[in-house]
DOZATI-970440 format. One record per residue (C-alpha): residue number from 1; residue in one letter; x negated, y, z negated. Coordinates in steps of 0.5 Angstrom, whole numbers, plus 2048, in hexadecimal, padded with zeros to 3 digits. Layout:
N
 roza doke  c1  c2  c3
  NUM    A   X   Y   Z
...
# end
This chain:
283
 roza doke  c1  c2  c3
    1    X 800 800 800
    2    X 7FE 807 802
    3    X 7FC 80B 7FC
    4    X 7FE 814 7FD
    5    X 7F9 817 7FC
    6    X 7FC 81D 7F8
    7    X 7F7 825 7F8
    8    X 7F4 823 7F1
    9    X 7F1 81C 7F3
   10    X 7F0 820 7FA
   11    X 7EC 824 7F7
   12    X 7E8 81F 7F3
   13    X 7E6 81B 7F9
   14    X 7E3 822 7FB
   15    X 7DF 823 7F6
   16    X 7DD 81C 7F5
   17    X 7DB 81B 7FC
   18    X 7D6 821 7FB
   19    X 7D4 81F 7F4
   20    X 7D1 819 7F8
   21    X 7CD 81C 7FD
   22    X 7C5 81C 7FA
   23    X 7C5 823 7FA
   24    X 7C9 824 7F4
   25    X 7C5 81F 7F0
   26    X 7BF 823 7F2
   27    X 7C3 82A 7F0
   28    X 7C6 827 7E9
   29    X 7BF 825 7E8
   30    X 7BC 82C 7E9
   31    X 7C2 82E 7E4
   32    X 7BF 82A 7DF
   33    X 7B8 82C 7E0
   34    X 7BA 835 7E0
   35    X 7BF 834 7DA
   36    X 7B9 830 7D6
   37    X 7B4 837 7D8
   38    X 7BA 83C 7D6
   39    X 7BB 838 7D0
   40    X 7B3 837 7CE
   41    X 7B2 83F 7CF
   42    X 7B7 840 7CB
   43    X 7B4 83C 7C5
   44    X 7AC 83E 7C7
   45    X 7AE 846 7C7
   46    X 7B3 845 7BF
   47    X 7AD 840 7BD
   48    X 7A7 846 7BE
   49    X 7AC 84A 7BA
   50    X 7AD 844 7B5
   51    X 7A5 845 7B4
   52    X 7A5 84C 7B5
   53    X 7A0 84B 7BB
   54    X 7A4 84F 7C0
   55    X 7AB 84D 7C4
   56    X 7B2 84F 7C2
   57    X 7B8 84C 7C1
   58    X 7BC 84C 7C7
   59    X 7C1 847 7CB
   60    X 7C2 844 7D2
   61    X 7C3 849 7D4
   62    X 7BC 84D 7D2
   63    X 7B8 847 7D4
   64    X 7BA 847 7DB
   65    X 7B8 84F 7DA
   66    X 7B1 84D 7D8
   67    X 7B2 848 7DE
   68    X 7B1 84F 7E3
   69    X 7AD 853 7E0
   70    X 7A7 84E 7E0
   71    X 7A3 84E 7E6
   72    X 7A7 84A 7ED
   73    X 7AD 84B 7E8
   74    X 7B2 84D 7ED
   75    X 7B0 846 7F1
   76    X 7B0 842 7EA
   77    X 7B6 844 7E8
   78    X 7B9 843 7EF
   79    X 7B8 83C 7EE
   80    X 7BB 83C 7E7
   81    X 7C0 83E 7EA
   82    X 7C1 83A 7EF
   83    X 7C0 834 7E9
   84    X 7C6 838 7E5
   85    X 7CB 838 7EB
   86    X 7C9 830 7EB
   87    X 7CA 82F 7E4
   88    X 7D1 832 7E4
   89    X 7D3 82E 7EA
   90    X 7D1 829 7E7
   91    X 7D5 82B 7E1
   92    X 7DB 82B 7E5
   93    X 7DA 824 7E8
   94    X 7DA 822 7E0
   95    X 7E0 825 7DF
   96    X 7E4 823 7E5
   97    X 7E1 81C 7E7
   98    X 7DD 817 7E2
   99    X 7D7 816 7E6
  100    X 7D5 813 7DF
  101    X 7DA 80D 7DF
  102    X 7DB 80F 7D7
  103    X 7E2 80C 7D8
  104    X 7EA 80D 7DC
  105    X 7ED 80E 7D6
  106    X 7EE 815 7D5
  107    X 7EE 815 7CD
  108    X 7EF 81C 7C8
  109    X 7E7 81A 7C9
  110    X 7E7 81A 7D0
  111    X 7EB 821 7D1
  112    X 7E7 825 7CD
  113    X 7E1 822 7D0
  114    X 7E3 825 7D6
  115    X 7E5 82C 7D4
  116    X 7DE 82B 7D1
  117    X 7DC 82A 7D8
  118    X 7DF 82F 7DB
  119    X 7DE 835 7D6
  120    X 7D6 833 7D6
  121    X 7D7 834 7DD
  122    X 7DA 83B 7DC
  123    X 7D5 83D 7D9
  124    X 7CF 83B 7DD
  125    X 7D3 83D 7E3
  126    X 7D2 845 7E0
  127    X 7CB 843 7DD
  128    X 7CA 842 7E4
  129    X 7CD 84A 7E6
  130    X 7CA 84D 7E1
  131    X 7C3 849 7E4
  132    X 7C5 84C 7EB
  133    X 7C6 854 7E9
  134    X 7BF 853 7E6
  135    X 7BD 850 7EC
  136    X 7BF 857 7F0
  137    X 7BE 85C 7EB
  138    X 7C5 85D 7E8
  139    X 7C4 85B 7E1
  140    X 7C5 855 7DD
  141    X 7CC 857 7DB
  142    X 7D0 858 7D5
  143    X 7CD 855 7CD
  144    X 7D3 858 7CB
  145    X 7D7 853 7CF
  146    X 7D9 84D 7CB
  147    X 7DA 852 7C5
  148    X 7E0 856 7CB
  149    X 7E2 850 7CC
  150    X 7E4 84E 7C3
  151    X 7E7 856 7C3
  152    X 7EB 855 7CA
  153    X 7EE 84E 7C6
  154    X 7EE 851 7C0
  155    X 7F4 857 7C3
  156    X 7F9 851 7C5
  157    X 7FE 84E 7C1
  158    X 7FB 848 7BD
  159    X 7F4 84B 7BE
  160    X 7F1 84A 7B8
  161    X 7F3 842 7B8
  162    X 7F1 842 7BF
  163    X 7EB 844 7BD
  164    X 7EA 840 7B6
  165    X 7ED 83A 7BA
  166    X 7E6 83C 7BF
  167    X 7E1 83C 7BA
  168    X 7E4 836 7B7
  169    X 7E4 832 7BD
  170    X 7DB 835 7BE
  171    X 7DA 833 7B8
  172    X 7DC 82C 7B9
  173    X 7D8 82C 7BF
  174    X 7D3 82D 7BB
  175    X 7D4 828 7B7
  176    X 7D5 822 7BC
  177    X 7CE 825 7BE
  178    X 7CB 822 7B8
  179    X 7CE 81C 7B8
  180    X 7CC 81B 7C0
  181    X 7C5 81D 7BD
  182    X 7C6 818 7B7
  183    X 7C8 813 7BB
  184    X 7C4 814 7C3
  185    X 7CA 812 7C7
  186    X 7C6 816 7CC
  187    X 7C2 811 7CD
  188    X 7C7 80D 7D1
  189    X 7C7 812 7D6
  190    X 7BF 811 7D8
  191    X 7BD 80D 7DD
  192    X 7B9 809 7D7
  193    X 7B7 803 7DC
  194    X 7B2 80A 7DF
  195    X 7AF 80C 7D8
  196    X 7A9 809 7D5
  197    X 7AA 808 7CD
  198    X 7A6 80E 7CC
  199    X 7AA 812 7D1
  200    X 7B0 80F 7CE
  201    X 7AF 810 7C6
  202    X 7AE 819 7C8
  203    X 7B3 819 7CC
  204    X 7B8 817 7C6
  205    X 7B4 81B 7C1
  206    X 7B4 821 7C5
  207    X 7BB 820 7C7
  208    X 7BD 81F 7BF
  209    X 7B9 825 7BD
  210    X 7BB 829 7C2
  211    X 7C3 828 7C2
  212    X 7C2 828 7BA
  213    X 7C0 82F 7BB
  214    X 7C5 831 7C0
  215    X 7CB 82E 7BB
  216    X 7C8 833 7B6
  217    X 7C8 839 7BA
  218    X 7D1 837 7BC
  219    X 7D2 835 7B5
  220    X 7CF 83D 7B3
  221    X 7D3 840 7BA
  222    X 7D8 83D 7B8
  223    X 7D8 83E 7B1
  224    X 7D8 846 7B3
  225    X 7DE 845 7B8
  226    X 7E2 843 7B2
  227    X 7E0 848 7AE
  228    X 7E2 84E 7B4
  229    X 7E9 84A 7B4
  230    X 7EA 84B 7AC
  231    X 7E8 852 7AC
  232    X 7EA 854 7B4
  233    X 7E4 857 7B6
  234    X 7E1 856 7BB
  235    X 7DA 857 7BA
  236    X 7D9 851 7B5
  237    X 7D8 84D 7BB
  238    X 7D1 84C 7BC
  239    X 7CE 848 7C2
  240    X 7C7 844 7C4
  241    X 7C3 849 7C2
  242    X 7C6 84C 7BC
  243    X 7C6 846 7B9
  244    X 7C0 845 7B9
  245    X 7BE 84C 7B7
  246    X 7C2 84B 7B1
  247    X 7BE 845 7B0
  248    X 7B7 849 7B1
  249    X 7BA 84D 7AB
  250    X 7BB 849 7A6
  251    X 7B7 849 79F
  252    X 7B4 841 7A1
  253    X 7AD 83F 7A3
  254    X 7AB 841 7AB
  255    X 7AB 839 7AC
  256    X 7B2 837 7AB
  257    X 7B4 83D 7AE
  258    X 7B0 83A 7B5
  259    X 7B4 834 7B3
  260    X 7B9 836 7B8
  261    X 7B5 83A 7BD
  262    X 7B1 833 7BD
  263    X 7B7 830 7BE
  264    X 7B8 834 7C4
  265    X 7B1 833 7C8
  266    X 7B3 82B 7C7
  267    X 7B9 82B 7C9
  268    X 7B6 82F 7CF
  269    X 7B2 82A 7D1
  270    X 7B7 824 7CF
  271    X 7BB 828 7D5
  272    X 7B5 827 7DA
  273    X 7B4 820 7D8
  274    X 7BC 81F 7DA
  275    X 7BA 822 7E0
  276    X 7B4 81D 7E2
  277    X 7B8 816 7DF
  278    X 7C0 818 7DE
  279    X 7C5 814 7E1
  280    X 7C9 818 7E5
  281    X 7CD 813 7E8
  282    X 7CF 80D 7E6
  283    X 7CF 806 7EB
# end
């Protein structure tokens, strides 16, 4: 019998044919890689302030600035840029397909997997726009944007609990991180079969650190999300780079202060190793 196809599963089969062609590989890949240099920028510039040997504070956005000020910079980030577009496709892919196989039964789980997925992808999608102002001169955007956005939400009927509801949903982000961390589910999605034991064992000691540390950072921002909601302030909002800010403030000593910015660099080269050996699709 034959099957109607509806516009959804029509769309999919686009997205899925174009999925498979060896040259999204090679671009997710590339997205891997230019989200793992963002990300261990972002930790070595926080962990020279951590120790006061230079650097500054400062959020994705920030270290793709970092990117174009360094000689060939525009060429650079050019190509990170590229990498950034490949990775929120990628992104989109996971969201609307499931090149992993990770399951048909679309569970509580499954669904908020996806809106995972898809809100990640948003957000490399403007990482990416930023990326391509900076490229032409223009600026890198607002920093303000996020804390904009908390205030616009914030103005409509039921702001604060949407908000608070926001906060609540980061923090548990954040919480899944560590258990993902404790746990090395990641591991699954390498191609362990290529790795030596070596490469395996700092694999999964980088990914735990590194994802430890971006838990840490979603259970602060989210934190600072419910407390904008509690008190209907906007400002209270804080993003990547405040928050580790505010931990570069705090009265303890420089070495736990750089556990985060560490954590960071990890997580970095976590991302590039994901690049070389991760499973994209699954046979």
């Amino acid at each position: 019998m034959k099957r109607d196809n509806s516009p959804t599963d029509s769309i999919k089969d686009s997205i899925g044919q174009a999925a498979s062609h060896p040259w999204f590989e090679r671009l997710a890949r590339l997205g891997y890689a230019s989200k793992g240099l963002v990300y261990f920028i972002v930790g070595f510039l926080a962990a020279q302030a951590a120790f006061s040997t230079g650097g500054r504070t400062t959020d994705t956005s920030g270290a793709l600035s970092e990117i174009v000020n360094q000689p060939f910079g525009k060429f650079m980030l050019f190509l990170v840029t590229i990498g950034i577009i490949g990775y929120a496709l990628w992104r989109i892919v996971q969201t609307i397909l499931d090149p992993e196989h990770q399951g048909q039964k679309m569970d509580a789980k499954r669904i908020a997997q996806r809106i995972g997925y898809a809100l990640s992808a948003l957000g490399y999608a403007g990482l990416a726009l930023t990326a391509v102002k900076l490229i032409m001169g223009s600026g890198g955007g607002n920093s303000d944007t996020t804390e904009d956005l908390t205030a616009q939400i914030l103005a409509q009927p039921f702001g604060q609990w949407l908000v608070g509801l926001a906060g609540s949903i980061v923090i548990g982000v954040g919480f899944s991180y560590f258990y993902e961390a404790y746990k090395a589910k990641f591991r699954r999605h390498f191609k362990l079969d290529e790795m030596s034991p070596t490469e395996q064992t700092w694999a999964t000691r980088l990914g735990r650190f590194g994802i430890a540390a971006r838990g840490i950072v979603f259970v602060i921002i989210g934190f600072f999300l419910i407390q904008a909601a509690r008190l209907s302030d906007a400002s209270q909002t804080k993003g990547l780079g405040e928050v580790l800010a505010i931990l570069a403030q705090q009265p303890f000593s420089p070495v736990i202060l750089a556990l985060v910015p560490l954590g960071l660099i990890a997580y970095g080269i976590y991302s590039v190793i994901q690049a070389r050996y991760r499973r994209i699709f699954r046979s």
